[in-house]
C-alpha positions, 0 to 999 in steps of 0.5 A, spaced: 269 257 451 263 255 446 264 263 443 271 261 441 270 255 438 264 257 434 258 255 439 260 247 438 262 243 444 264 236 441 266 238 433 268 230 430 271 229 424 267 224 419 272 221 415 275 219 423 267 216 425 267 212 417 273 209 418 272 207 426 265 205 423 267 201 417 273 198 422 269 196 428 263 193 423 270 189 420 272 185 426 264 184 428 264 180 420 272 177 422 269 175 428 263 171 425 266 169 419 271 165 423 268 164 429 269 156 428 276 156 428 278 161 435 279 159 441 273 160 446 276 165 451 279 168 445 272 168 441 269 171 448 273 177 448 273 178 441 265 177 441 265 182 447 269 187 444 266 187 438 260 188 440 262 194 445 266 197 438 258 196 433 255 199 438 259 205 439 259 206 432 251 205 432 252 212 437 257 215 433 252 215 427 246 217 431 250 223 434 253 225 427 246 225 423 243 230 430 249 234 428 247 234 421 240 236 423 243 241 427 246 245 423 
């Protein structure tokens, strides 16, 4: 299976990472730009949801830069 993929398990697509990246950082900004004006159990999910998406893309940049080095 790895030989014919060409020995890469987990192939990820950049300009995919760059724009989930740019997206999740958006609604993170959104969400404390606005934080005022939403409604407490709206602004809790969407802190919560926020965070979960930045910290995703935190892992996404990490992996790409170990792909990078990698290859």
């Amino acid at each position: 299976m790895l030989a014919a993929t060409g020995g890469v398990l987990f192939k990820m697509d950049l300009m995919t990472n760059i724009i989930f990246i740019v997206a999740s950082f958006a609604l993170g900004w959104i969400v404390l730009a606005k934080r005022d004006s939403l409604a407490p159990n709206l602004r809790r999910g969407l802190a919560l949801a926020s965070i979960v998406l930045i910290a995703f893309s935190f892992f996404l940049i990490v992996f790409s830069l170990f792909q990078m080095g990698s290859s």
